[in-house]
C-alpha positions as CSV (number, residue, x, y, z in Angstrom):
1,X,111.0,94.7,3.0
2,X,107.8,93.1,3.0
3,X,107.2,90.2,0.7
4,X,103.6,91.1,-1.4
5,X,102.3,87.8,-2.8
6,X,101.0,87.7,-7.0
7,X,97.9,86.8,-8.1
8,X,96.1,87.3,-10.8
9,X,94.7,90.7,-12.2
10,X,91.2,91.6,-11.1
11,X,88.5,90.7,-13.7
12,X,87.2,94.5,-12.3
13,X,89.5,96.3,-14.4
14,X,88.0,98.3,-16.9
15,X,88.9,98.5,-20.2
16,X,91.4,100.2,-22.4
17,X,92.2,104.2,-20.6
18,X,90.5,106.5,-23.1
19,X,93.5,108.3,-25.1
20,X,91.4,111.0,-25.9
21,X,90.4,112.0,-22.7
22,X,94.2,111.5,-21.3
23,X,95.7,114.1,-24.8
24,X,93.1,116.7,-23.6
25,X,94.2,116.9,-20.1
26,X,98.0,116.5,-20.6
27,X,97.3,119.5,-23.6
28,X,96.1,121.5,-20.9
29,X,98.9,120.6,-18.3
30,X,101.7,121.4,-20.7
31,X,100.1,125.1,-20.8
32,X,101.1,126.2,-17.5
33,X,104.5,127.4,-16.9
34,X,105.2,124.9,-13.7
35,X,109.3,125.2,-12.7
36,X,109.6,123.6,-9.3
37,X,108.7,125.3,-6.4
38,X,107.2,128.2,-8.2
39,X,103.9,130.1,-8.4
40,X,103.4,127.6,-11.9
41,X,103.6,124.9,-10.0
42,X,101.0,125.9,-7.6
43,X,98.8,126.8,-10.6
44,X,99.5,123.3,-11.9
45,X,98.6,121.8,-8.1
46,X,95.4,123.7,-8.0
47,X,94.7,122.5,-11.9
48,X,95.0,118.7,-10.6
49,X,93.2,119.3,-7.5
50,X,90.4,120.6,-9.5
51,X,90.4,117.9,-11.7
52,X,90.5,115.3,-9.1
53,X,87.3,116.9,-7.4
54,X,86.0,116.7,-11.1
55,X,85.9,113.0,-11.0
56,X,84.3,112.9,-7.5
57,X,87.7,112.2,-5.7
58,X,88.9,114.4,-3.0
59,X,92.4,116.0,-3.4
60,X,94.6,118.4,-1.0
61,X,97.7,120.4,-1.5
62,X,100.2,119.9,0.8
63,X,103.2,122.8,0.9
64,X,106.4,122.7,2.1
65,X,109.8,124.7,2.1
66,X,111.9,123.6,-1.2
67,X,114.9,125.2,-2.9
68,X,113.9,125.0,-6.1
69,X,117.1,124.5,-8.3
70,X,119.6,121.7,-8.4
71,X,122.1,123.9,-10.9
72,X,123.1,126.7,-7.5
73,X,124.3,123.8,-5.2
74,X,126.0,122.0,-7.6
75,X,127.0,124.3,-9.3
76,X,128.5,126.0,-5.9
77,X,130.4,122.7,-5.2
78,X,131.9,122.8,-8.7
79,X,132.8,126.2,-8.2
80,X,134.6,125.3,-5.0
81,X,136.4,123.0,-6.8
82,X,137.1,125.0,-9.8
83,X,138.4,127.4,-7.0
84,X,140.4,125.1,-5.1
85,X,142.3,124.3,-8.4
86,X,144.1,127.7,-9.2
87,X,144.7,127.6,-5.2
88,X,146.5,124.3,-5.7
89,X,148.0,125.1,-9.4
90,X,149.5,128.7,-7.8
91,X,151.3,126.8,-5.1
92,X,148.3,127.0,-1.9
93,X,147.9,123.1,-2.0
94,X,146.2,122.7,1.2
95,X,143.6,125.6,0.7
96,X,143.1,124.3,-3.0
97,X,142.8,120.2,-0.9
98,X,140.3,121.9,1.3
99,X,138.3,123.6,-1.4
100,X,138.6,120.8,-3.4
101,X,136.9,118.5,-0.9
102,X,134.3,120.3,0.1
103,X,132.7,120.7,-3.2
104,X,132.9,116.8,-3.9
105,X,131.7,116.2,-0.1
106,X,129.0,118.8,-0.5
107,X,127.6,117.7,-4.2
108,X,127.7,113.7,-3.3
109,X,125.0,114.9,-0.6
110,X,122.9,117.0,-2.7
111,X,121.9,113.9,-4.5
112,X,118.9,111.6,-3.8
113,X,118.2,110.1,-0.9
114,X,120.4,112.3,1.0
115,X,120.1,115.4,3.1
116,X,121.5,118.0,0.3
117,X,123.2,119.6,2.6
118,X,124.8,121.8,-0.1
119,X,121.3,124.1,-0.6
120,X,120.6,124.2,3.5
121,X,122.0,128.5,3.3
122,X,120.3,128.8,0.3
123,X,117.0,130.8,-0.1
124,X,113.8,128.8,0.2
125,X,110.6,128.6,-2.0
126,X,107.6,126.8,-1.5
127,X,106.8,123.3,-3.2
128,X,103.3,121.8,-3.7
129,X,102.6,118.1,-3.3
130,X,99.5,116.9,-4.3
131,X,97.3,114.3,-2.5
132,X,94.1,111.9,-3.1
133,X,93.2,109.5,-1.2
134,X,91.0,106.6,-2.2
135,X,89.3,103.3,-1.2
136,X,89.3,102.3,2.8
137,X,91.5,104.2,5.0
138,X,91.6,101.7,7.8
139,X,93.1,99.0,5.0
140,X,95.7,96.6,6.0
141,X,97.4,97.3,2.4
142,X,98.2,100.9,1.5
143,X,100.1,101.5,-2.1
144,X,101.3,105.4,-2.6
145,X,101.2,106.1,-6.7
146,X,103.0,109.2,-7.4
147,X,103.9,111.7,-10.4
148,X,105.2,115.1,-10.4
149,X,103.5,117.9,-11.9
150,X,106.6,120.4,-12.1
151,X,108.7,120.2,-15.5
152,X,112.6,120.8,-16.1
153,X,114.7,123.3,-17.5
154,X,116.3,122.5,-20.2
155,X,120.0,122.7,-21.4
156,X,122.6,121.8,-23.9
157,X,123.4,119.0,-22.4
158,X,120.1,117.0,-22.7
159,X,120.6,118.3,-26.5
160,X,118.8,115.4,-28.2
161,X,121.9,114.7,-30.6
162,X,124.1,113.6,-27.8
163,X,122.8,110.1,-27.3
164,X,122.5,109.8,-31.2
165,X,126.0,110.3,-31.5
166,X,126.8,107.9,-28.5
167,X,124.8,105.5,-30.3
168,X,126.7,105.8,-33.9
169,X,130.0,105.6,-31.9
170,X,128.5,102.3,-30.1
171,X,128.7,103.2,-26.9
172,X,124.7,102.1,-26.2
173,X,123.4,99.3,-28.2
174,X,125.4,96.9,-25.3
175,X,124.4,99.1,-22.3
176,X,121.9,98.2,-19.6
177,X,122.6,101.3,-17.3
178,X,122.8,105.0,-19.2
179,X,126.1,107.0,-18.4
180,X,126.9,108.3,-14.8
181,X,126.4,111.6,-15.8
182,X,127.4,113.3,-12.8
183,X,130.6,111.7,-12.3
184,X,132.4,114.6,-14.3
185,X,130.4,116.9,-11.7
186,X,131.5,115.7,-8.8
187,X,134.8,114.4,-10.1
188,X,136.3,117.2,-10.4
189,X,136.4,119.2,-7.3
190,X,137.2,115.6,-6.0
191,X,140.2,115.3,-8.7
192,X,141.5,118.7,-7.2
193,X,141.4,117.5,-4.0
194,X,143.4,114.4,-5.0
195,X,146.3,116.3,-7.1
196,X,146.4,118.7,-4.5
197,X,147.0,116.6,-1.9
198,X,149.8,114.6,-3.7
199,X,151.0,117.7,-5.6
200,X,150.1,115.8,-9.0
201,X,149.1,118.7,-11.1
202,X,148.4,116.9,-14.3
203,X,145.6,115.8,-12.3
204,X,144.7,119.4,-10.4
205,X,144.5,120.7,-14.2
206,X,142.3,118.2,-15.2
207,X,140.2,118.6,-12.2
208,X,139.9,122.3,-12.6
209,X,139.0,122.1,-16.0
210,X,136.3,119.8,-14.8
211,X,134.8,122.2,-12.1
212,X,134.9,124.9,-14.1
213,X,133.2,123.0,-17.8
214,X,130.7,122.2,-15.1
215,X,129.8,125.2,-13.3
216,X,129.4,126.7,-16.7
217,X,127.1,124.0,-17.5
218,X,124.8,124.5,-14.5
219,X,124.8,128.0,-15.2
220,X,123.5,127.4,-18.5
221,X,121.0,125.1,-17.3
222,X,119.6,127.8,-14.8
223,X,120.0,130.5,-17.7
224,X,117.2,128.0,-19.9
225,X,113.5,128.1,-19.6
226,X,111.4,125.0,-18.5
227,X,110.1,123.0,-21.0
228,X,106.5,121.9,-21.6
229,X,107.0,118.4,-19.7
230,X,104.3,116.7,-21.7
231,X,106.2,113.6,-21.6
232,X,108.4,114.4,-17.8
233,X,106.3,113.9,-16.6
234,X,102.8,115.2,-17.4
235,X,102.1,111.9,-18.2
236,X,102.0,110.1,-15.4
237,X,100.0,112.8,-13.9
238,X,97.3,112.4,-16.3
239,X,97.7,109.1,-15.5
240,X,96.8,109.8,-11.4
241,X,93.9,111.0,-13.2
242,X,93.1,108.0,-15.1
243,X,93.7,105.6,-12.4
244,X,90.9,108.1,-10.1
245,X,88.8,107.4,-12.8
246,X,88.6,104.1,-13.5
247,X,88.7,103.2,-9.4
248,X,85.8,105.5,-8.8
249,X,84.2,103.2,-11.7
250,X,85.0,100.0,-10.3
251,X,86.7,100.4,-6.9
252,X,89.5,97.8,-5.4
253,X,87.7,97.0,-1.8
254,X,91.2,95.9,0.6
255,X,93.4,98.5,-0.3
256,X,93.8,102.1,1.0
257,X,95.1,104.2,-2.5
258,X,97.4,107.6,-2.6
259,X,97.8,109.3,-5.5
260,X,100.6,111.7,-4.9
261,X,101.9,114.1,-7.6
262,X,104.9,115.9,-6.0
263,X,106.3,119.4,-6.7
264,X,110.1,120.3,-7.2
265,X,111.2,116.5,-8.5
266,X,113.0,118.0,-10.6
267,X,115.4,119.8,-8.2
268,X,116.0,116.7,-6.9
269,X,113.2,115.0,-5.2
270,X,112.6,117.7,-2.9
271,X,108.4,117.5,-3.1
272,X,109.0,113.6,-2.6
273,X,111.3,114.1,0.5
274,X,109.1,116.4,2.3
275,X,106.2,114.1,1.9
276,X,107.8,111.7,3.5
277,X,109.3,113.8,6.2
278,X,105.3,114.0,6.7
279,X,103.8,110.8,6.2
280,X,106.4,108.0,6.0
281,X,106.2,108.0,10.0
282,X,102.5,106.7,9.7
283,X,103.2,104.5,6.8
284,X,104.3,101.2,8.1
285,X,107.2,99.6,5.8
286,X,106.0,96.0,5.9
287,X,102.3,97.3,4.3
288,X,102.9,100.3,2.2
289,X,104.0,99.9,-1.6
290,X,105.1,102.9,-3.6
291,X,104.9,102.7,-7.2
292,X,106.5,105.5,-9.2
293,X,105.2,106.9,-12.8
294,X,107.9,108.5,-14.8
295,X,107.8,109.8,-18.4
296,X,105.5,106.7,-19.8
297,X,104.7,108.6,-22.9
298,X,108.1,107.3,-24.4
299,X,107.6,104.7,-27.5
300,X,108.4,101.8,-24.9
301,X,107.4,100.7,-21.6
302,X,109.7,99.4,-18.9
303,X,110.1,98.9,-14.9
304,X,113.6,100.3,-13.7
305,X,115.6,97.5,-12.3
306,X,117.2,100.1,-10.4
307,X,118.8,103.8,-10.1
308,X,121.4,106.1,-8.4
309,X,123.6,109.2,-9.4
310,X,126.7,107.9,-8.0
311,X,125.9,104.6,-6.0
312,X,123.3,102.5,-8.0
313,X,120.0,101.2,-5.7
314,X,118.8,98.4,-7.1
315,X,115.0,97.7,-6.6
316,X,113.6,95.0,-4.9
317,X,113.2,91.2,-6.3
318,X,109.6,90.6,-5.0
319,X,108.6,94.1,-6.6
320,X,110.3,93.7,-9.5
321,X,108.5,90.0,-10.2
322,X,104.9,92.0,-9.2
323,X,105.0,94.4,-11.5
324,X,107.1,91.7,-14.3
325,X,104.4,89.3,-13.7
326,X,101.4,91.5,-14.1
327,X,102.9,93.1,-17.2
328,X,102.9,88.9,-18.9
329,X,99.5,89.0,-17.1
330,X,98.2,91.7,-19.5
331,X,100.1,91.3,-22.6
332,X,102.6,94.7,-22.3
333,X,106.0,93.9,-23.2
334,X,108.6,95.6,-20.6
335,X,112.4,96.5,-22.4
336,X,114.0,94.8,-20.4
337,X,116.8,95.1,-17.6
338,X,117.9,99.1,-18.1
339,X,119.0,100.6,-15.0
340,X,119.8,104.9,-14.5
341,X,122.7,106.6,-13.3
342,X,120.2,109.3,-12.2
343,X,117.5,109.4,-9.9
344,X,113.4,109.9,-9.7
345,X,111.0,109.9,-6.7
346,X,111.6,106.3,-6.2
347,X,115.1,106.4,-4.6
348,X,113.5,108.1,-1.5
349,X,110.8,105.4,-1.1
350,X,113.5,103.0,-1.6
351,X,116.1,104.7,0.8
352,X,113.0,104.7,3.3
353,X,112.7,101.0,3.4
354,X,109.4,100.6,1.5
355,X,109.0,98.1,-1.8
356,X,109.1,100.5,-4.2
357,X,108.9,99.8,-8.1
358,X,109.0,102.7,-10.9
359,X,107.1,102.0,-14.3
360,X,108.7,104.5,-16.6
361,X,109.5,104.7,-21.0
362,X,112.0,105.1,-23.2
363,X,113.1,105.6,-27.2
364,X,115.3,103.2,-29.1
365,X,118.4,104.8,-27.5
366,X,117.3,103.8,-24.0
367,X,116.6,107.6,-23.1
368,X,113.3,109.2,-21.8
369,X,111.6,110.7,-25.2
370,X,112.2,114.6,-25.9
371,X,113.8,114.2,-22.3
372,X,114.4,118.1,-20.9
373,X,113.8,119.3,-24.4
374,X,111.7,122.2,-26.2
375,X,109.5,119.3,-28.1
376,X,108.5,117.7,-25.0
377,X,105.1,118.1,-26.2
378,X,101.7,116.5,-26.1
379,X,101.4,116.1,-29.4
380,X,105.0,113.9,-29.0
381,X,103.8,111.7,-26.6
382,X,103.0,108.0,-27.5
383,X,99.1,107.5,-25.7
384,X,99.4,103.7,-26.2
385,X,102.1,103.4,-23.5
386,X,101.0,105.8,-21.6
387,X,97.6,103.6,-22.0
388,X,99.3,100.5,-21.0
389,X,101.7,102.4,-18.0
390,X,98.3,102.7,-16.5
391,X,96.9,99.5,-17.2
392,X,99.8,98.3,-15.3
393,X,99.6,100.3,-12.7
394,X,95.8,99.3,-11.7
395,X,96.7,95.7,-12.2
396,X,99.1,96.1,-9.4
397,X,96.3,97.9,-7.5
398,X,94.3,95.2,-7.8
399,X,97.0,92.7,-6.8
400,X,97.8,94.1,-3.9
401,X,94.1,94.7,-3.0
């Protein structure tokens, strides 16, 4: 990865982002309907396009074939699982082995950055990316600063009083990295596989009762409506806007700017992978920087020192110190050093080989705010991080430029 070198911030920043402004955009964002790769979020697509071309910047939607869920292929490899279980329990170990392991093969590959191969016979939709270019195309220096414009359904187990509880039991306060939440997920078809290959069934029982608590959660995820995604992740696409804005009012001559707001990131990443199925091939690794906005309306700002749902990517040293160094530059304290057991747009940047960095929020608890809930509204949303997420974010810019 290339090494980018820090400077100081460009004295042609302009000043604080107006909050005002940003509240009556995200208001209007949280209005449309947007699941991923549905007619919503074309609506929503259209809505930013629109309001890119408001601000004199040009904008195109870019579509592409997308799933749309991530609840169906998980929750099929749980089911295999599950399945493979009472196989194994009722005396068929090698069909319930088989079973077992091809739901924990098939859900470790539906997770970002890999090839999901899980949802391949599943029925496709169409996802919209968003993308504005701006500054000098022929730059030496490109930096790609995304969002995503669809928002998540919701379910009990993003009920906000989980972490609370985790926190009263302890089980935070000493954490850097928030739970592997998908271990359970894909540990239990793999714990059938396991007991049904050595004929343990303490440990086929277990597993089953795994597949099956999870299959039932995934239905009950699918079963939910989306929520408003004021906060996931409305924010940072208000904040595309803001950054269009305040470049077309003082642009960053040396650097060629993308603004990408991707569709379906919340069915994992799929908007984000098709873009680069597109246009990674005419990004060059050694001169393209992706910097990834996620949920900065939380009460506190950080940079994610890394991310995975099973194996954890950590993020790059010289990125990390770019965006660390900036931040000290302009006076925004970062919470420091929290990694997540989960994944957003960055992890296919990363996976790609690009220096990638992801400026995103949380509460006290270390969790996004109103994360996948019902009061993931605007009026919810803390505008002074948001403020200083994109203060940050043109900072780098103009470092880089």
């Amino acid at each position: 990865m290339a090494s980018h070198t820090v400077g100081t911030p460009s004295s042609d920043a302009v000043g604080e982002p107006d909050q005002v402004w940003l509240r009556e955009r995200l208001e209007e964002l949280e209005r449309i309907y947007r699941p991923s790769a549905s007619e919503g979020e074309r609506r929503a697509a259209e809505w930013l396009v629109d309001q890119f071309r408001a601000l004199g910047a040009e904008a195109r939607i870019e579509a592409a074939d997308a799933h749309g869920t991530y609840w169906w292929p998980l929750g099929i490899g749980t089911a295999l699982g599950a399945l493979g279980g009472l196989a194994a329990l009722r005396g068929r170990r090698g069909l319930g082995a088989t079973l077992g392991a091809l739901g924990a093969a098939g859900i470790a590959s539906d997770f970002p950055p890999h090839r999901r191969r899980l949802r391949v016979p599943l029925p496709k939709r169409t996802t919209y990316n968003v993308v504005c270019e701006i500054g000098d195309p022929d730059a030496a220096q490109t930096i790609v600063v995304s969002a995503h414009h669809d928002s998540a359904h919701s379910g009990l187990v993003f009920h906000p009083a989980l972490p609370k509880i985790a926190a009263r039991l302890g089980m935070i306060e000493n954490v850097e990295t928030s739970p592997a939440l998908m271990a359970p997920v894909v540990g239990g078809p793999l714990l059938v596989a396991l007991g049904a290959l050595t004929g343990l069934k303490p440990l086929t029982r277990l597993g089953t009762l795994l597949g099956a608590g999870a299959t039932a959660a995934m239905a009950e995820i699918g079963s939910r409506k989306v929520v408003p995604g004021a906060n996931d992740n409305g924010t940072a696409v208000v904040s595309l806007l803001a950054l269009a804005r305040r470049l077309a009012e003082s642009p960053a001559p040396g650097i060629r700017v993308i603004l990408l707001s991707a569709g379906a990131e919340e069915s994992f990443s799929e908007g984000m992978k098709a873009f680069g199925e597109r246009h990674f091939p005419t990004l060059p690794t050694d001169s393209t920087f992706f910097l990834v906005l996620e949920s900065t309306g939380s009460p506190h700002l950080l940079v994610l020192r890394g991310e995975g749902f099973l194996r954890m990517y950590d993020y790059p040293a010289p990125a990390l110190e770019l965006l660390d160094s900036t931040a000290e530059e302009l006076g925004i304290w970062l919470y420091p050093n929290l990694r997540l057991h989960n994944g957003t747009d960055g992890l296919e940047a990363l996976a790609a080989g690009y220096e990638t960095a992801v400026i995103a929020g949380c509460d006290d608890l270390k969790q996004p705010a109103n994360y996948h809930w019902p009061n993931d509204l605007a009026e919810n949303v803390d505008f002074d991080t948001v403020a200083d997420g994109i203060r940050l974010a043109e900072a780098t810019i103009r470092r880089l430029a």
